[in-house]
C-alpha positions as CSV (number, residue, x, y, z in Angstrom):
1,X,37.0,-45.6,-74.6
2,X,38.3,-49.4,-74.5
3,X,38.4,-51.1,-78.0
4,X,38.4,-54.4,-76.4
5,X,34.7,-56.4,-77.6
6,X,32.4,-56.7,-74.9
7,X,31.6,-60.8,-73.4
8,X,29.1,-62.3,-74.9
9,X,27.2,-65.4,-73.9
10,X,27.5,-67.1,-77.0
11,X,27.7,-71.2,-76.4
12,X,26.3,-70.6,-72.8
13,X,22.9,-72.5,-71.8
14,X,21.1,-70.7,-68.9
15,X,19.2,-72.9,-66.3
16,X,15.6,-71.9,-66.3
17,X,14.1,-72.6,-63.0
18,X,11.4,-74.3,-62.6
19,X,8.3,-73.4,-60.9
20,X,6.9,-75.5,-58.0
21,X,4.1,-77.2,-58.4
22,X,1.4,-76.5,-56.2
23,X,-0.9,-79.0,-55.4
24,X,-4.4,-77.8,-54.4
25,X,-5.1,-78.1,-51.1
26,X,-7.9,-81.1,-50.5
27,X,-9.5,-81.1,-47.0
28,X,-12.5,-83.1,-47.8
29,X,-10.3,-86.1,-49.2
30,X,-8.2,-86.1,-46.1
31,X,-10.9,-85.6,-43.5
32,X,-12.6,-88.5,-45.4
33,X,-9.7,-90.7,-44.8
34,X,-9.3,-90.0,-41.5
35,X,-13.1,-90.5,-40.5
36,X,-12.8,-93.7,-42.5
37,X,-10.1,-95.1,-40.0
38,X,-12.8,-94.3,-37.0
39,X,-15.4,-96.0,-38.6
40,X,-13.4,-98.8,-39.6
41,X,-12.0,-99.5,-35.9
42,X,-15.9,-98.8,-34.2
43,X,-14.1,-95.7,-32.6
44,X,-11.4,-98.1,-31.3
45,X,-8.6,-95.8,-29.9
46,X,-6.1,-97.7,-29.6
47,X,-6.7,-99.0,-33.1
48,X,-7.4,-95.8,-34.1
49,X,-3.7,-94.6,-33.6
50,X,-2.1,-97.1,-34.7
51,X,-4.0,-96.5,-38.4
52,X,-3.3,-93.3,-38.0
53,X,0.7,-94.1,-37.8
54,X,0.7,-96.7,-40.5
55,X,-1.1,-94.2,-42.7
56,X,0.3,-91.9,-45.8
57,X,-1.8,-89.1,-44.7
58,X,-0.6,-85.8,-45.6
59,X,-1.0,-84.5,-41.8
60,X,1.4,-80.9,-42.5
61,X,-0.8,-79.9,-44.4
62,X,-3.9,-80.6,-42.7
63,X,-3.6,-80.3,-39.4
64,X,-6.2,-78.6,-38.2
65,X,-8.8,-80.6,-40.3
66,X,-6.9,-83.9,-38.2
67,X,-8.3,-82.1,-34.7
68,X,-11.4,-80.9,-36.2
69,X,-12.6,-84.4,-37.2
70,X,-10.9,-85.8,-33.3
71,X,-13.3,-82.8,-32.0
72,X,-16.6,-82.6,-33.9
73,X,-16.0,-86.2,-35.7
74,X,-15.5,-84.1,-39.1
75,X,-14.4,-81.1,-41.0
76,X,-15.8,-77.6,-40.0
77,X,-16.5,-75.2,-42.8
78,X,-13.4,-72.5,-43.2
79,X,-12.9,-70.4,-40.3
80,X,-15.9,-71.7,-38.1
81,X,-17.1,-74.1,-35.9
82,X,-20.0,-75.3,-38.4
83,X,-20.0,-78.9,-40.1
84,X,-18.9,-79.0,-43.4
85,X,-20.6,-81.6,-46.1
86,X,-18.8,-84.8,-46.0
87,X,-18.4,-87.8,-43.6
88,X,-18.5,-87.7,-40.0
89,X,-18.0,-90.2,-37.6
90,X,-20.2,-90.2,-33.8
91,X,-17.2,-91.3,-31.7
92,X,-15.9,-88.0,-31.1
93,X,-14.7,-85.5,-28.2
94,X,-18.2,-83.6,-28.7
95,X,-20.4,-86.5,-29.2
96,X,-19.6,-88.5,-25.6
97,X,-20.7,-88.5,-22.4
98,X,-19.6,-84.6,-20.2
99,X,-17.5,-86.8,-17.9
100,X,-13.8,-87.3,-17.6
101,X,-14.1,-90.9,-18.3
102,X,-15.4,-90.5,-21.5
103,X,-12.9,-87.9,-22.5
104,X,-9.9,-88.9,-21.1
105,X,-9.0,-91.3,-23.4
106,X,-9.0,-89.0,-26.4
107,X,-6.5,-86.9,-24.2
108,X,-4.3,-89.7,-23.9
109,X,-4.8,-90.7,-27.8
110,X,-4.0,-87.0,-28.8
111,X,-1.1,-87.4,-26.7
112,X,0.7,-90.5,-28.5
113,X,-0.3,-88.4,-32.1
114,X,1.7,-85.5,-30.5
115,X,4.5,-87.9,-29.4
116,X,5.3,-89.2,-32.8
117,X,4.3,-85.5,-34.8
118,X,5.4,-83.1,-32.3
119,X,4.9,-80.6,-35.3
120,X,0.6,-81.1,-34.6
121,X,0.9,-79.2,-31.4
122,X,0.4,-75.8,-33.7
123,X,-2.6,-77.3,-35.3
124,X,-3.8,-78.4,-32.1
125,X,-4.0,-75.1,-30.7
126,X,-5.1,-73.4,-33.6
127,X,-8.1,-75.4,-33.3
128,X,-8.8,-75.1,-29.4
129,X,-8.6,-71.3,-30.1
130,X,-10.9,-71.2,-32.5
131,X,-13.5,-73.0,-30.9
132,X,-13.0,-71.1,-27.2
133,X,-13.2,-67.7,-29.3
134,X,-16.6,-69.3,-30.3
135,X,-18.1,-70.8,-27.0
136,X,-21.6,-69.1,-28.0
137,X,-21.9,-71.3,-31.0
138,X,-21.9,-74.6,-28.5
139,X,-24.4,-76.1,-26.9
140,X,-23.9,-76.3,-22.9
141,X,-22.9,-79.7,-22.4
142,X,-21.0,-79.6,-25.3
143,X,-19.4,-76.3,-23.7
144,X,-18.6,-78.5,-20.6
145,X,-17.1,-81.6,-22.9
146,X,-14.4,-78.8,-24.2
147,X,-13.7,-77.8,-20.4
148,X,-13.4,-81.1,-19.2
149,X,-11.1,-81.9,-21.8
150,X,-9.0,-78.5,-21.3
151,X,-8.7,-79.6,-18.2
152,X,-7.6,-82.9,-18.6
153,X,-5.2,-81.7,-21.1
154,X,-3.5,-79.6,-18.4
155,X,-3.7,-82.8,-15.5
156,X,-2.4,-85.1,-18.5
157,X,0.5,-82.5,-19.4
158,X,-0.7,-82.8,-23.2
159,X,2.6,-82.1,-25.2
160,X,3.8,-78.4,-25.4
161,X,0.2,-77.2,-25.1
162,X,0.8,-73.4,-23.8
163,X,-2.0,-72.2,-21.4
164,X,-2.1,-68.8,-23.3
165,X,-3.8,-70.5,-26.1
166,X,-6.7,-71.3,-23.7
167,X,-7.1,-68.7,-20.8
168,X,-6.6,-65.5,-23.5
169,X,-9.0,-66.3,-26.2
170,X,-11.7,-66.6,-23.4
171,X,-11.4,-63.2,-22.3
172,X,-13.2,-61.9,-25.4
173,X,-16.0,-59.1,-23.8
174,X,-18.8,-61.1,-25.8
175,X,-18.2,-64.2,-24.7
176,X,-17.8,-63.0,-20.6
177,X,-20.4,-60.8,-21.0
178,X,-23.2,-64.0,-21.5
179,X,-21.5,-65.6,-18.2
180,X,-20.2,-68.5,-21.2
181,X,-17.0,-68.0,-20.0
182,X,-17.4,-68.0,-16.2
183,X,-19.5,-71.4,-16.8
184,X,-16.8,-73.0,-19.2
185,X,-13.8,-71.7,-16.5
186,X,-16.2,-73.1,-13.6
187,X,-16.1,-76.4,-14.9
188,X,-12.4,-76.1,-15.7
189,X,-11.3,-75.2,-12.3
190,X,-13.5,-78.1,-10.6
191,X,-12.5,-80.6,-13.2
192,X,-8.6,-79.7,-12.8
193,X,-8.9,-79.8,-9.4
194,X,-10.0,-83.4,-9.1
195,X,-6.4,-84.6,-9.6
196,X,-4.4,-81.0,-8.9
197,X,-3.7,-78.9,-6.5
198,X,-4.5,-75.2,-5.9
199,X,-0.8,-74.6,-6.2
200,X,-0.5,-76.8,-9.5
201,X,-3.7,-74.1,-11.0
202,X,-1.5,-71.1,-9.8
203,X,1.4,-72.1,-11.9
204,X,-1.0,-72.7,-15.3
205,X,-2.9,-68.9,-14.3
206,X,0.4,-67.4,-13.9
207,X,1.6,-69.1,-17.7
208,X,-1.7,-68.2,-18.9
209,X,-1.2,-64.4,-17.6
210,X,-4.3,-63.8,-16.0
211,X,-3.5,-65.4,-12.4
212,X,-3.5,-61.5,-11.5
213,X,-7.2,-60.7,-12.9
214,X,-9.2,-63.7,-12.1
215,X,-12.1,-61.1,-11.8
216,X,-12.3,-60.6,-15.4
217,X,-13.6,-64.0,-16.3
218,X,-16.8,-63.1,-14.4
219,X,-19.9,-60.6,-16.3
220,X,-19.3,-56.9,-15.4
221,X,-21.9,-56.8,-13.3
222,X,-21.2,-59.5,-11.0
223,X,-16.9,-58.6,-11.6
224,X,-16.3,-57.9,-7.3
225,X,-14.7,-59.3,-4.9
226,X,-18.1,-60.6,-3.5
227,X,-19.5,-61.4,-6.5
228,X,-16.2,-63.8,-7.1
229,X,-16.4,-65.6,-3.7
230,X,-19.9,-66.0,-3.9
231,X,-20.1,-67.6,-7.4
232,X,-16.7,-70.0,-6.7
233,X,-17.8,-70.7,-2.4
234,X,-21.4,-72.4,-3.9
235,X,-19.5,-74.2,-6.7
236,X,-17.4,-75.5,-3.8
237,X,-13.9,-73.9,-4.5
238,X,-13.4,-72.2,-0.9
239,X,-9.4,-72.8,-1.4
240,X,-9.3,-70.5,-4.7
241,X,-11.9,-67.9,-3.3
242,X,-9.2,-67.9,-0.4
243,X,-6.4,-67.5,-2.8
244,X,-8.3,-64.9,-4.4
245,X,-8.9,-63.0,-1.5
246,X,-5.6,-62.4,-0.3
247,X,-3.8,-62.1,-4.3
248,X,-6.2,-59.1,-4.1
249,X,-5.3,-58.0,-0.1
250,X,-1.4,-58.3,-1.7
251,X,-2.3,-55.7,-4.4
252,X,-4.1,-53.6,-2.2
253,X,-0.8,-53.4,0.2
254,X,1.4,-52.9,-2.7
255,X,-0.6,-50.1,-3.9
256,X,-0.7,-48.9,-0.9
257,X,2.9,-49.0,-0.1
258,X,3.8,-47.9,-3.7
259,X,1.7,-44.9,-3.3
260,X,3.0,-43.7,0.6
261,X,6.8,-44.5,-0.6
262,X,6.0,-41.9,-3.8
263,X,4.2,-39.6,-1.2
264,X,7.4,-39.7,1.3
265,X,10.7,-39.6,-1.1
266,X,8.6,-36.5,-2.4
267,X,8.1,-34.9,1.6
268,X,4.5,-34.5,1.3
269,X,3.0,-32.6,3.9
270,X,1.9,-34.9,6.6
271,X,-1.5,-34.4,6.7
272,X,-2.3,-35.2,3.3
273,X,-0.2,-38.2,3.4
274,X,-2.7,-38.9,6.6
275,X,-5.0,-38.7,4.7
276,X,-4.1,-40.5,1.9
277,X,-4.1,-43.4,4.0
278,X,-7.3,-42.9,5.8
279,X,-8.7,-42.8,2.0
280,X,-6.5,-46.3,1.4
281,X,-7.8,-47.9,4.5
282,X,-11.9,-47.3,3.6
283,X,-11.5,-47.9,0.3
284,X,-9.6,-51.3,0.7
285,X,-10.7,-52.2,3.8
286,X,-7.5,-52.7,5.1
287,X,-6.6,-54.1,8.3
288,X,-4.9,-51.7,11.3
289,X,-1.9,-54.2,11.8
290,X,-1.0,-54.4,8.1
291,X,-1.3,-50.5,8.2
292,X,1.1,-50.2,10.7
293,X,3.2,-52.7,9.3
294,X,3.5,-50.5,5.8
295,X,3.6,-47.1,7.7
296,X,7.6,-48.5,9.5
297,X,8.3,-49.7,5.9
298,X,8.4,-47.3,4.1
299,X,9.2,-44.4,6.2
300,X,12.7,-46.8,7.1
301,X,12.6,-47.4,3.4
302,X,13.5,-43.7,2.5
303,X,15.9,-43.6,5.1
304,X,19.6,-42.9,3.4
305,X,21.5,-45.1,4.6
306,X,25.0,-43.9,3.5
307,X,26.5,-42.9,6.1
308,X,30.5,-43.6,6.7
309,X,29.7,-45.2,10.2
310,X,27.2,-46.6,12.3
311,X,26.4,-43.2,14.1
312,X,25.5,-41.5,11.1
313,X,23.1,-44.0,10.1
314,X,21.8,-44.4,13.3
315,X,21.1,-40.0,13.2
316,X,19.4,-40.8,9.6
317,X,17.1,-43.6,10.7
318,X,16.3,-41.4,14.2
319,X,15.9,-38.3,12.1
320,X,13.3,-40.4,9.9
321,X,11.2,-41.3,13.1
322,X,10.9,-38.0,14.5
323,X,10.1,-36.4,10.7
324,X,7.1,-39.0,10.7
325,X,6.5,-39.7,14.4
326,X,2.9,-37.8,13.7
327,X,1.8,-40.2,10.6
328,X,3.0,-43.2,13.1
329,X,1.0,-41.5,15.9
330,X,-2.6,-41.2,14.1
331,X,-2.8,-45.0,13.1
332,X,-0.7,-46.5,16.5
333,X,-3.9,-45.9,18.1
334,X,-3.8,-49.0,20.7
335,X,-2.0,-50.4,22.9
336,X,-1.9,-53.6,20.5
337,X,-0.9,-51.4,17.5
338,X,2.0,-49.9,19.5
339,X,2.9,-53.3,20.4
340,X,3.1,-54.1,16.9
341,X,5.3,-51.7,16.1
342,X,7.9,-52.4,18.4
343,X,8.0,-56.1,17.2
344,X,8.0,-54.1,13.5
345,X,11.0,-52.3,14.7
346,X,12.3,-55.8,16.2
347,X,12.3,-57.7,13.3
348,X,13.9,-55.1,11.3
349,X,16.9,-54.5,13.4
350,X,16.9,-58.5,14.0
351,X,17.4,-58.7,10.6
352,X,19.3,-55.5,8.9
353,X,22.8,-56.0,10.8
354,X,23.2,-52.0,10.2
355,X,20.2,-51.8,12.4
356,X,21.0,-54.3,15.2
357,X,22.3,-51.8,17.5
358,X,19.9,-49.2,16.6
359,X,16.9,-51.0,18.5
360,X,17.2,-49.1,21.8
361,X,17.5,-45.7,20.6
362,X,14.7,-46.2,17.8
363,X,12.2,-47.1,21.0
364,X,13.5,-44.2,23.1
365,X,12.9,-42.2,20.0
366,X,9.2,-43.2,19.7
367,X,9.0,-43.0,23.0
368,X,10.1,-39.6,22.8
369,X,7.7,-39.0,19.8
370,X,4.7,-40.2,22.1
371,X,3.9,-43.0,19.6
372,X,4.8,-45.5,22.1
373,X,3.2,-45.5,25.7
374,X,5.7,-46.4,28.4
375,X,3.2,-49.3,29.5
376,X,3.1,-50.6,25.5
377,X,7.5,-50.5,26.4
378,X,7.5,-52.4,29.5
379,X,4.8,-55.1,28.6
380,X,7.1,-55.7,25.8
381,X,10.2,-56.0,28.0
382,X,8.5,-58.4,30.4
383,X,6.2,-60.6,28.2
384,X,7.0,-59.5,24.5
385,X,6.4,-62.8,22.4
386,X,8.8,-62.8,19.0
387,X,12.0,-64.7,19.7
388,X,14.0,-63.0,17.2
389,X,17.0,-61.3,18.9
390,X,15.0,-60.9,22.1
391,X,17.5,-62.0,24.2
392,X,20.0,-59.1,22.5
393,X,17.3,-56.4,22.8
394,X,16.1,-56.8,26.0
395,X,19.4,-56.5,27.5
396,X,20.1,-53.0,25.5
397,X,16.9,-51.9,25.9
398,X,17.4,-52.5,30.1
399,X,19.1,-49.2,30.9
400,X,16.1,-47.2,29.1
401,X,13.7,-49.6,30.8
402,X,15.3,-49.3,34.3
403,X,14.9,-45.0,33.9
404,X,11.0,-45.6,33.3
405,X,10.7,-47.6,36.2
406,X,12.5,-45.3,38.1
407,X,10.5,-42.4,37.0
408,X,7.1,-44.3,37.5
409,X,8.5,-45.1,41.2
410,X,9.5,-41.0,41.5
411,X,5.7,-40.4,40.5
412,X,4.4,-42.7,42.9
């Protein structure tokens, strides 16, 4: 073992740290102070702000006390939406008039605060969640107020305010299940719309996540399709019952189309995929065209297209159609339908440059396959409507066309 004395830390002064000082946290003082500045300025704004600005108010620390006395016009007790003891002014959001001139100046006021203390946005929606989560404890027109003003937030572009913190709180079952929310989103929609359009209340849906469930702000048993259009048509909003409609006709055809291009890779027998889609039409009420339309897609879909030249694609895609010539068949019921396919088939060889000589032979194919009549062929040839590389496919097609007429002239 080492003889050598250990170190000592003789002569050495430690630093002690010293503890931070808390101070205690005084909400009633500061929501005093602030309700003073109203009352002092007669609810004055402008005034109001510029107090506010000038003033030594601790606002990092009480935030949400600063928007709970711009709300209610004083402090709520911890955690709620109830009044606290202390003093209130009567020149806030909750005490004026349910119309957007009333409210819209405290938008643009909370606006300038959030200007100069970007760091208030936080507090700001801490607040606004709270009191959405607790719609039921409102009285109606005080329920409206908050829309209006969530609305005018959103037309106003109120600093950094996400929609998330609005749309998701009010998805709580309680509050949807007393119709609260469908009223308070009612009054949302109609107000934003006043100086927005539909396409500007998409984009704050789709931040908000729920642009794909609109349903689920309505009570469960009024949460339908109908139900939805007839609530939103009498409140006047045709153009987002409309939008409605067809976000739910998209999901329908992607479901659709998911499910057939599942059914397909996996080589299903054709007659349950048949049937599959005879379920898919009654249940979603789909239209024959569309049908159609998804039936070319994804059979060409599962095509493998790897071939080292054009024939042995062309074989591929021509194998495809005769594989599922009977599922084209059953739903090319009409002359129309057929004639829908072929300008399917048009488009797709119009624009696939792999397919562009492939038009001909995919016609005679389904030709072959009795999906397409010879009349449904030659109407197309003589009067067919889409542009699209008409002029290109008519004069391929010809030689196939000219053998029909000369077998229909044989007949005769």
């Amino acid at each position: 073992m080492s003889s050598k004395e250990k170190p000592t830390l003789g002569g050495t002064r430690i630093k002690t740290r010293k503890r931070n000082i808390t101070i205690p946290l005084d909400p009633a003082s500061f929501s005093d102070a602030v309700v003073q500045i109203y009352l002092d300025n007669a609810g004055d704004l402008e005034l109001i702000a510029r107090n506010i600005e000038s003033s030594e108010l601790d606002f990092s620390r009480y935030g949400d006390t600063f928007f709970e006395v711009i709300f209610i016009g004083g402090r709520t007790q911890p955690g709620t939406t109830k009044p606290d003891e202390g003093e209130r002014h009567p020149y806030s959001i909750i005490e004026c008039e349910p119309k957007r001139e009333a409210i819209l100046p405290s938008v643009i006021y909370i606006q300038k605060i959030l200007r100069r203390r970007p760091f208030l946005i936080k507090y700001l929606e801490n607040v606004m969640r709270r009191f959405l989560q607790s719609l039921e404890f409102f009285e109606e027109n005080e329920r409206k107020k908050l829309a209006i003003f969530t609305a005018l937030a959103f037309s106003q572009k109120l600093s950094g305010l996400p929609p998330e913190t609005v749309f998701q709180p009010l998805l709580k079952d309680n509050l949807v299940a007393k119709g609260l929310v469908l009223s308070f989103i009612t009054d949302f929609f109609k107000e934003y719309l006043m100086d927005n359009s539909l396409d500007d209340l998409i984009s704050i849906l789709k931040r908000g996540r729920v642009e794909d469930n609109l349903l689920e702000f309505l009570p469960s048993a009024k949460r339908s399709a109908e139900g939805f259009a007839e609530h939103f048509t009498k409140e006047g909003l045709v153009p987002l019952v409309e939008y409605n409609a067809k976000k739910m006709f998209d999901v329908k055809l992607s479901e659709m189309k998911s499910s057939l291009t599942t059914q397909i890779a996996e080589e299903t027998d054709i007659a349950e995929v048949i049937e599959t889609v005879k379920h898919r039409i009654r249940d979603a009420n789909l239209p024959d065209i569309e049908v159609v339309r998804i039936l070319w897609d994804v059979i060409m879909d599962a095509v493998q297209w790897s071939g080292k030249n054009q024939q042995q694609n062309a074989n591929s895609a021509l194998r495809q159609v005769k594989t599922w010539a009977e599922l084209l068949n059953t739903f090319c019921s009409t002359g129309k339908l057929e004639l829908e396919l072929i300008y399917k088939v048009q488009m797709q060889c119009y624009e696939d440059a792999k397919l562009m000589k492939l038009f001909p032979e995919i016609v005679r194919s389904l030709y072959d396959q009795d999906v397409l009549a010879e009349d449904t062929i030659l109407y197309w040839f003589r009067k067919g409507t889409n542009p699209k590389g008409r002029q290109s496919f008519v004069k391929a097609l010809e030689p196939f066309v000219n053998w029909l007429e000369e077998a229909e002239e044989e007949e005769e």
